[in-house]
C-alpha positions as a Markdown table, in Angstrom:
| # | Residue | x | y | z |
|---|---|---|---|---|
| 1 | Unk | -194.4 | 127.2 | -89.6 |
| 2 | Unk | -194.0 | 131.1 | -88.8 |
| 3 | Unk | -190.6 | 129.8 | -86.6 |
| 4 | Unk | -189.1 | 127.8 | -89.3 |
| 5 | Unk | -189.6 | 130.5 | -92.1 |
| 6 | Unk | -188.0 | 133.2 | -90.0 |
| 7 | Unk | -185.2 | 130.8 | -89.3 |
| 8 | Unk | -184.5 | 130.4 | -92.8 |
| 9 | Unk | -184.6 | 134.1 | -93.2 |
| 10 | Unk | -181.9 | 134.6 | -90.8 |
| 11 | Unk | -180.1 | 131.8 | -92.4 |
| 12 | Unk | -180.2 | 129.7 | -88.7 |
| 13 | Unk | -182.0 | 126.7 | -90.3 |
| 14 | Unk | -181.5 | 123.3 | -90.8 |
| 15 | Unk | -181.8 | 121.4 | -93.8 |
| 16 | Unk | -182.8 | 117.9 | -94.4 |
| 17 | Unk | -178.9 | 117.2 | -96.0 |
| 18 | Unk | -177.7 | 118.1 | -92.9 |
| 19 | Unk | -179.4 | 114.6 | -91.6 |
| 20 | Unk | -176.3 | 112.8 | -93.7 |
| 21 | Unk | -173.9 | 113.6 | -90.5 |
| 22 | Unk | -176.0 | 113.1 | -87.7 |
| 23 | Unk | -173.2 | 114.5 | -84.9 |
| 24 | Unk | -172.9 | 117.1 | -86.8 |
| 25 | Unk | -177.0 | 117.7 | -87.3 |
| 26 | Unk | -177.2 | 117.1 | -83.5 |
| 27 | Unk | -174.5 | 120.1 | -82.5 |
| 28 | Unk | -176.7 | 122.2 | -85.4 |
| 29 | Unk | -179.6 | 121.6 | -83.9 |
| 30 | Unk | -178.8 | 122.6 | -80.4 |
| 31 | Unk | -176.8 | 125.3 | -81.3 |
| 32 | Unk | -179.9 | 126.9 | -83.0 |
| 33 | Unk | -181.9 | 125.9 | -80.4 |
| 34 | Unk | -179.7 | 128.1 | -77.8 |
| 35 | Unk | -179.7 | 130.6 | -80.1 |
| 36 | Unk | -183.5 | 130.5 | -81.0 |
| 37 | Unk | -184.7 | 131.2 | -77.4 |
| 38 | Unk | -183.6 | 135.0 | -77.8 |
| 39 | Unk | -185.1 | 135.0 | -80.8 |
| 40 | Unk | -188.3 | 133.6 | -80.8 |
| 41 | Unk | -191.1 | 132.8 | -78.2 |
| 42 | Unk | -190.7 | 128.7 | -78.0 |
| 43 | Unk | -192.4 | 127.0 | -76.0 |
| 44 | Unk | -191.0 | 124.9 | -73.7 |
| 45 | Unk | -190.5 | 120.9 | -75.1 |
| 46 | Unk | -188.5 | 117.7 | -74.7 |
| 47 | Unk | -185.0 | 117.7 | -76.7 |
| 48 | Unk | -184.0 | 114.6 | -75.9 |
| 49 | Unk | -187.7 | 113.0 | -77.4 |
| 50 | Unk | -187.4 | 115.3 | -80.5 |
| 51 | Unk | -183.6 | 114.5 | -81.2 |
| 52 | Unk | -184.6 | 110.6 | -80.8 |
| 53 | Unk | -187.3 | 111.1 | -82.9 |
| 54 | Unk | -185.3 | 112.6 | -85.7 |
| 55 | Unk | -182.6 | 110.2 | -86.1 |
| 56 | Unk | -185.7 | 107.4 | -86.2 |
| 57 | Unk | -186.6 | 109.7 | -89.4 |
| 58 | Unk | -183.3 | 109.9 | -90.3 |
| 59 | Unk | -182.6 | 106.3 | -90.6 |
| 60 | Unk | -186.0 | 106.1 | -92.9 |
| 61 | Unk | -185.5 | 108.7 | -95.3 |
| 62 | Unk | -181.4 | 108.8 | -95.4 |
| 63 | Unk | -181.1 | 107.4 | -98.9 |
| 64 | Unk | -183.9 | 109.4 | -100.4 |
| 65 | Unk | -181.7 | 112.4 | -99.5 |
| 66 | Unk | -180.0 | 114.0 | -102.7 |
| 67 | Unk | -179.5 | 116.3 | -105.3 |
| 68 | Unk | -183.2 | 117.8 | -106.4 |
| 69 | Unk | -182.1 | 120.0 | -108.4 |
| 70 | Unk | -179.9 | 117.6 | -110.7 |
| 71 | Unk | -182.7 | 115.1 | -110.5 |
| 72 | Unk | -185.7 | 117.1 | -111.7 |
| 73 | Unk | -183.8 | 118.3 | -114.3 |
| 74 | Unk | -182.1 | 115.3 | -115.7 |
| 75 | Unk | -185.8 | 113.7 | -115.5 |
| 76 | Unk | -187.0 | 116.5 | -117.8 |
| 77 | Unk | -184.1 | 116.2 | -119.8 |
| 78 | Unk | -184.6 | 112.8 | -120.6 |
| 79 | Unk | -188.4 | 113.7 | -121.4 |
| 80 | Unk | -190.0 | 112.5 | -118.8 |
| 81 | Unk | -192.8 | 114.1 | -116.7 |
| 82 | Unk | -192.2 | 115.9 | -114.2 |
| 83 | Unk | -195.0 | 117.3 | -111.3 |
| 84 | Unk | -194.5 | 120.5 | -109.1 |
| 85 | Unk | -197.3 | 121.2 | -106.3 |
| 86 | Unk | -197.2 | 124.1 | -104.9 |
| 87 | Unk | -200.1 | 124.1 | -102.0 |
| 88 | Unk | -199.5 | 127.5 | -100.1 |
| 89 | Unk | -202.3 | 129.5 | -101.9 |
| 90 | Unk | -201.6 | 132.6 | -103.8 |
| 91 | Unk | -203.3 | 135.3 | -101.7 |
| 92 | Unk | -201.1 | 133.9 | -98.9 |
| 93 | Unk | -197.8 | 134.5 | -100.4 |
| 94 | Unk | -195.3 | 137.0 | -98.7 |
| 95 | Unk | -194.7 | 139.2 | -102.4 |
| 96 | Unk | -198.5 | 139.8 | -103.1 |
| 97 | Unk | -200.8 | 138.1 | -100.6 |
| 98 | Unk | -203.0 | 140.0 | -98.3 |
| 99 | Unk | -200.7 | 141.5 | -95.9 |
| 100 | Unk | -200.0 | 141.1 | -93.0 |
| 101 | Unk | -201.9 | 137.6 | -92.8 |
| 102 | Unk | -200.0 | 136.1 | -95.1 |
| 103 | Unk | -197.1 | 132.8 | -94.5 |
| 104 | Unk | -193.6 | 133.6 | -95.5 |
| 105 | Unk | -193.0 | 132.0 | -98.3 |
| 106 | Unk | -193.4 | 132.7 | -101.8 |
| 107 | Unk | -196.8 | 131.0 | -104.0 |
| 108 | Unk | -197.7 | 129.5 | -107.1 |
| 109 | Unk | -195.6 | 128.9 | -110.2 |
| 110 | Unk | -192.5 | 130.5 | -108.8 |
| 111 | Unk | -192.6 | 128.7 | -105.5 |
| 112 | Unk | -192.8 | 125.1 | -107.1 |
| 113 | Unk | -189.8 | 126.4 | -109.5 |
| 114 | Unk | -187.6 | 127.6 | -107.1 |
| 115 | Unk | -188.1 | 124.7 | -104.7 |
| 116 | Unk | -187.0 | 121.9 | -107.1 |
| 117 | Unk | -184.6 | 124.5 | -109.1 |
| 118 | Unk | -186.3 | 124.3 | -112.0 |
| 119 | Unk | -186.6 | 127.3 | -114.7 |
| 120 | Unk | -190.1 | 128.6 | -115.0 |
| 121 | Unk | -189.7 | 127.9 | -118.7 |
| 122 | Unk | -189.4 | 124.7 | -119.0 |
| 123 | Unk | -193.2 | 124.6 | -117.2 |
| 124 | Unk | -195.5 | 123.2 | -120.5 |
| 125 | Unk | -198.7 | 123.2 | -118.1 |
| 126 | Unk | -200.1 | 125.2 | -115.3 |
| 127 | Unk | -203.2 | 123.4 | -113.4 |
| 128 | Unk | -204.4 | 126.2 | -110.9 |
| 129 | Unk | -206.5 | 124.2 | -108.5 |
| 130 | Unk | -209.5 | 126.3 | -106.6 |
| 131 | Unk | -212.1 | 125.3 | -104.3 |
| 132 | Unk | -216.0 | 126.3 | -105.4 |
| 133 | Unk | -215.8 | 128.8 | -102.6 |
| 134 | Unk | -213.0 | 130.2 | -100.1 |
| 135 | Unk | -211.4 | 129.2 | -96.8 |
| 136 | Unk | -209.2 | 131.0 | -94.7 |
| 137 | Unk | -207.9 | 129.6 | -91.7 |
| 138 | Unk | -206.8 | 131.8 | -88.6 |
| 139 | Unk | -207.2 | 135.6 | -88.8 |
| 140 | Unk | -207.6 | 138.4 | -91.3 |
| 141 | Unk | -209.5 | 139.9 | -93.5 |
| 142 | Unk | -212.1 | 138.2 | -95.0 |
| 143 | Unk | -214.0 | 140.2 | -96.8 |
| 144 | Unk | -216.7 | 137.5 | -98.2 |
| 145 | Unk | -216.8 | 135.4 | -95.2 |
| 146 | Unk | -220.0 | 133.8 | -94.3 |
| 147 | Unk | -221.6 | 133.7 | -91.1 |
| 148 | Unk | -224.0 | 131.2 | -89.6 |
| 149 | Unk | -225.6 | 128.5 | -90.2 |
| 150 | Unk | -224.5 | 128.1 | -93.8 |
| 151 | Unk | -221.0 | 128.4 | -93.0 |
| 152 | Unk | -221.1 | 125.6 | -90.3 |
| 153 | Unk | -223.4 | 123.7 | -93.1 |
| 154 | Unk | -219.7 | 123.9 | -95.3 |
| 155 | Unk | -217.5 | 123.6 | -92.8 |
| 156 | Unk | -219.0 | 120.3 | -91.9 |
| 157 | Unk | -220.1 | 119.3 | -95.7 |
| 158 | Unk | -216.5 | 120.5 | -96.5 |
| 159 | Unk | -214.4 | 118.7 | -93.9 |
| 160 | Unk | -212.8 | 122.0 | -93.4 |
| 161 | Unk | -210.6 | 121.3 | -90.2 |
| 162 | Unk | -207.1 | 122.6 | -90.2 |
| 163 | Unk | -205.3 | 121.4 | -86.8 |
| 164 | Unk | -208.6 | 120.8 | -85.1 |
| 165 | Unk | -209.6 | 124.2 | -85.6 |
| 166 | Unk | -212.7 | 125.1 | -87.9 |
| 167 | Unk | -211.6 | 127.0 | -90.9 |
| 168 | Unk | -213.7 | 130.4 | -92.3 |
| 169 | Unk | -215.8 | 129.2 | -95.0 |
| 170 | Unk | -216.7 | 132.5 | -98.0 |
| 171 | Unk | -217.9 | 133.0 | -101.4 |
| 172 | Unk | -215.8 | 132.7 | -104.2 |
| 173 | Unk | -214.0 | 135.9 | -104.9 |
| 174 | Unk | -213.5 | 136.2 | -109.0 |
| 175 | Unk | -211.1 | 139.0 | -108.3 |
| 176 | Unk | -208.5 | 137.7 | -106.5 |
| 177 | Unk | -209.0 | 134.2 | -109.0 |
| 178 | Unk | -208.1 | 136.6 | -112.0 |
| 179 | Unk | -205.3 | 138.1 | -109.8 |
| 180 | Unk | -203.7 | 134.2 | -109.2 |
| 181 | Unk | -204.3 | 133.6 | -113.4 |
| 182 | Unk | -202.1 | 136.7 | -114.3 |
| 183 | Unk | -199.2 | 135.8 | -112.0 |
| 184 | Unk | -199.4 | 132.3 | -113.0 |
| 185 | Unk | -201.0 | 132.1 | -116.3 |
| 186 | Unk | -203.1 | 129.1 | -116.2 |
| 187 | Unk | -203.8 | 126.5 | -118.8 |
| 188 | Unk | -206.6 | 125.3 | -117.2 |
| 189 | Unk | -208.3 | 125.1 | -113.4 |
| 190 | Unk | -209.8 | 122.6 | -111.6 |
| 191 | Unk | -212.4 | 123.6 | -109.4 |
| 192 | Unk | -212.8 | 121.7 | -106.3 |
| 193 | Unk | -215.9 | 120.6 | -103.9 |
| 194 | Unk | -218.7 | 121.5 | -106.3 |
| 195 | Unk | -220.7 | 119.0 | -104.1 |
| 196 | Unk | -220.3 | 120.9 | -101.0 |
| 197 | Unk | -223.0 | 123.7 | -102.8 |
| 198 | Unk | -225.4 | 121.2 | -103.5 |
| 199 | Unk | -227.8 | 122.3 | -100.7 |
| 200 | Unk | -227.1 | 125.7 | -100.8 |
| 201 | Unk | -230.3 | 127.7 | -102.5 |
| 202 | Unk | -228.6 | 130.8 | -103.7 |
| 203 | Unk | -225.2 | 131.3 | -104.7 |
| 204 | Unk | -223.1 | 134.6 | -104.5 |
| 205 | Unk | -219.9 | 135.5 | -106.4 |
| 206 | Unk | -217.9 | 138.1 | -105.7 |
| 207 | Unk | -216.9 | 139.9 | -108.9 |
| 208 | Unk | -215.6 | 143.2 | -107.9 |
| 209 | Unk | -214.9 | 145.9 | -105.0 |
| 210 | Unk | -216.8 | 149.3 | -104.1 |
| 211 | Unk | -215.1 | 152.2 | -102.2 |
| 212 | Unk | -217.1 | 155.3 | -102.3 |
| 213 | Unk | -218.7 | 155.6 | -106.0 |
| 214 | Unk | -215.3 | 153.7 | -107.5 |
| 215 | Unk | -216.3 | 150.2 | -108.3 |
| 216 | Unk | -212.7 | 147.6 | -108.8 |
| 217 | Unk | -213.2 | 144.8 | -111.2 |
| 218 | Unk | -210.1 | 144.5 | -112.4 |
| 219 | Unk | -207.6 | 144.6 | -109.5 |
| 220 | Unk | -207.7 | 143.9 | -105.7 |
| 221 | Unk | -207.4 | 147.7 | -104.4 |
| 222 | Unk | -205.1 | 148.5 | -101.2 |
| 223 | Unk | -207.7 | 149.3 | -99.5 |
| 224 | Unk | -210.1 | 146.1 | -100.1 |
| 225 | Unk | -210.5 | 145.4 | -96.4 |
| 226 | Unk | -212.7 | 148.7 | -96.1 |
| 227 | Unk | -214.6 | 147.6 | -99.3 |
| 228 | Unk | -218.0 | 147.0 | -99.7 |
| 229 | Unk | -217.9 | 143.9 | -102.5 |
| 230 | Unk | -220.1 | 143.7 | -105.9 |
| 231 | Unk | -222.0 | 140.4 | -105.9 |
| 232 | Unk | -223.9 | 138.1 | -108.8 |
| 233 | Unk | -225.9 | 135.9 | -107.0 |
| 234 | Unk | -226.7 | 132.9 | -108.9 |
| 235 | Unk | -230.1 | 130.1 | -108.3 |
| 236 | Unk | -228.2 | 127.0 | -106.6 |
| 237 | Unk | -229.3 | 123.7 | -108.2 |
| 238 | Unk | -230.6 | 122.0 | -104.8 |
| 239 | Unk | -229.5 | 118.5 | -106.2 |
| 240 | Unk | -226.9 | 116.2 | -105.5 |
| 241 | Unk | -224.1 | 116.0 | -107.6 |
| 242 | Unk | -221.6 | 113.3 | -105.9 |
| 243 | Unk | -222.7 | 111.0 | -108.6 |
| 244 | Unk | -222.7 | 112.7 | -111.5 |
| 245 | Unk | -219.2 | 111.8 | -113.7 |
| 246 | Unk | -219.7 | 113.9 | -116.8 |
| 247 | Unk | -220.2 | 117.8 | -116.6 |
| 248 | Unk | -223.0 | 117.6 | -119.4 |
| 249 | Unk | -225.3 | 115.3 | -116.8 |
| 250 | Unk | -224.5 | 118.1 | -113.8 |
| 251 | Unk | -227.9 | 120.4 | -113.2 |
| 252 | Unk | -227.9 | 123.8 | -115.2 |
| 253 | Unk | -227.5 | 125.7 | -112.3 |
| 254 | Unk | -224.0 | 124.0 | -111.4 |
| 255 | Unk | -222.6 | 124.5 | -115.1 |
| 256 | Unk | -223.7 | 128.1 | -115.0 |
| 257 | Unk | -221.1 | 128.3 | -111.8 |
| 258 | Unk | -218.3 | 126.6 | -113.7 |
| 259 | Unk | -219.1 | 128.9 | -116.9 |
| 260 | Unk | -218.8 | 132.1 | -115.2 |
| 261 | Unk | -215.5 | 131.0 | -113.8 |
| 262 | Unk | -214.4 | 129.8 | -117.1 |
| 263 | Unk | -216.2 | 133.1 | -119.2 |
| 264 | Unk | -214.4 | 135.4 | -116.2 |
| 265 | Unk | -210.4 | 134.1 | -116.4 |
| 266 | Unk | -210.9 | 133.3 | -120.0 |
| 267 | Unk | -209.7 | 129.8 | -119.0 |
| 268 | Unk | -211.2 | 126.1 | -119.3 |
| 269 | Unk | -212.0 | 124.1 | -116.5 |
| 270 | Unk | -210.9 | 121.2 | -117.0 |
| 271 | Unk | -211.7 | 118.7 | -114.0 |
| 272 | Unk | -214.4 | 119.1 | -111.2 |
| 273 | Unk | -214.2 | 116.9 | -108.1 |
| 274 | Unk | -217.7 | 116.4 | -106.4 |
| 275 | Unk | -216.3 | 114.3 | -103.6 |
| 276 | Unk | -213.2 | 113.0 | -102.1 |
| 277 | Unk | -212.1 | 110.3 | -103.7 |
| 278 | Unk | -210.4 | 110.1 | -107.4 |
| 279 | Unk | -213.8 | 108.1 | -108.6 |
| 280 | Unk | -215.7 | 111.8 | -107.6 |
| 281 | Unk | -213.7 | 113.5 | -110.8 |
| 282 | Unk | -215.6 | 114.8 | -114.0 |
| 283 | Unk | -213.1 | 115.8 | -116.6 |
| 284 | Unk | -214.8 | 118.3 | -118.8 |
């Protein structure tokens, strides 16, 4: 991912259009290959399999190639809806994520806009989607991270595998949630993997940042990785939840989680999943 993005920055990438004249892809292609091998560290891999590989794709996906631009906006011109995902996760984006561990591409609301070419104000609703505690995978700073058995306990409760590799499993960090709502100004959140708590007894949220006497509850300071964080540990509700489908039958304990989200960002939540599958959705 790292390869590709520096590849567009140096404007040596291919795009998928590019696939409409395949001899012309296929000179591209090597040609930036050549090229690539002073540039970056590749490893060493089979051209001939990848090329054959990519004109298989190519002959799948050819006539799904075109304008996106013109077609998202003549779809919202003619009043129809229109969905943007953006996926990356704010605190990871190169403008204001946690540097240096963060990808290299922009996040949130003006990722999805600029990828489909799409003004920002002609977005009606903004559905920011977070997980009832943080993962990070790979390194850096990870300043709520949980250690232990707990951690493996989500990890495994959790599914949390990204490319066979175990992701870091923390508390929910309110801070860096308020941080994501004022860049993107959300109309509501869903909060994902409420189940995943179930057996946890006590619950901690991170609501703010000490560095020598100065407590930070209203911004992530520069300095947060030196930071000794502010906790309000909440009872856990030690019950299951993966079959509860309205938020009024969840157990007190759970809708005291979503409430300080909700009383903290000053925004509703509006959906809960508490399992994977669309029949594991409460809408609130």
């Amino acid at each position: 991912m790292i390869q590709s993005q520096v590849l567009k920055v140096l404007r040596k990438s291919l795009r998928v259009e590019d696939l409409l004249d395949w001899n012309s892809f296929e000179k591209k292609y090597l040609n930036i290959q050549r090229e690539c091998k002073t540039i970056l560290s590749l490893p060493e891999y089979n051209t001939e399999k990848e090329l054959s590989e990519l004109k298989q794709l190519r002959e799948a996906i050819k006539d799904m190639i075109g304008d996106c631009i013109g077609c998202a906006n003549k779809a919202l011109d003619s009043n129809k809806r229109v969905i943007l995902e953006d996926d990356g996760g704010e605190m990871l984006g190169v403008n204001y994520g946690v540097h240096p561990h963060v990808n290299g591409g922009l996040s949130g609301i003006t990722s999805a806009t600029a990828a489909f070419g799409i003004s920002p104000k002609r977005i009606d609703t903004r559905i920011g989607v977070v997980k009832a505690y943080c993962t990070r995978s790979g390194n850096g700073s990870f300043p709520t991270e949980i250690k232990g058995e707990l951690c493996e306990h989500l990890i495994l409760k959790g599914r949390e595998f990204s490319d066979n590799e175990k992701r870091r499993c923390g508390w929910l960090d309110l801070n860096m949630l308020k941080l994501a709502h004022t860049m993107n100004q959300y109309s509501s959140l869903m909060v994902t993997k409420l189940d995943v708590l179930d057996e946890v007894p006590e619950i901690k949220v991170a609501i703010g940042y000490k560095i020598g006497e100065r407590i930070f509850n209203d911004r992530i300071p520069a300095s947060y990785e030196r930071a000794e964080y502010v906790y309000k540990i909440l009872r856990g509700w030690k019950q299951d939840t993966s079959q509860t489908r309205k938020f009024k039958h969840l157990p007190k304990e759970a809708k005291d989680y979503i409430r300080l989200i909700e009383d903290t960002l000053k925004v509703p939540v509006t959906w809960i999943t508490v399992g994977r599958t669309k029949d594991h959705i409460i809408r609130k």
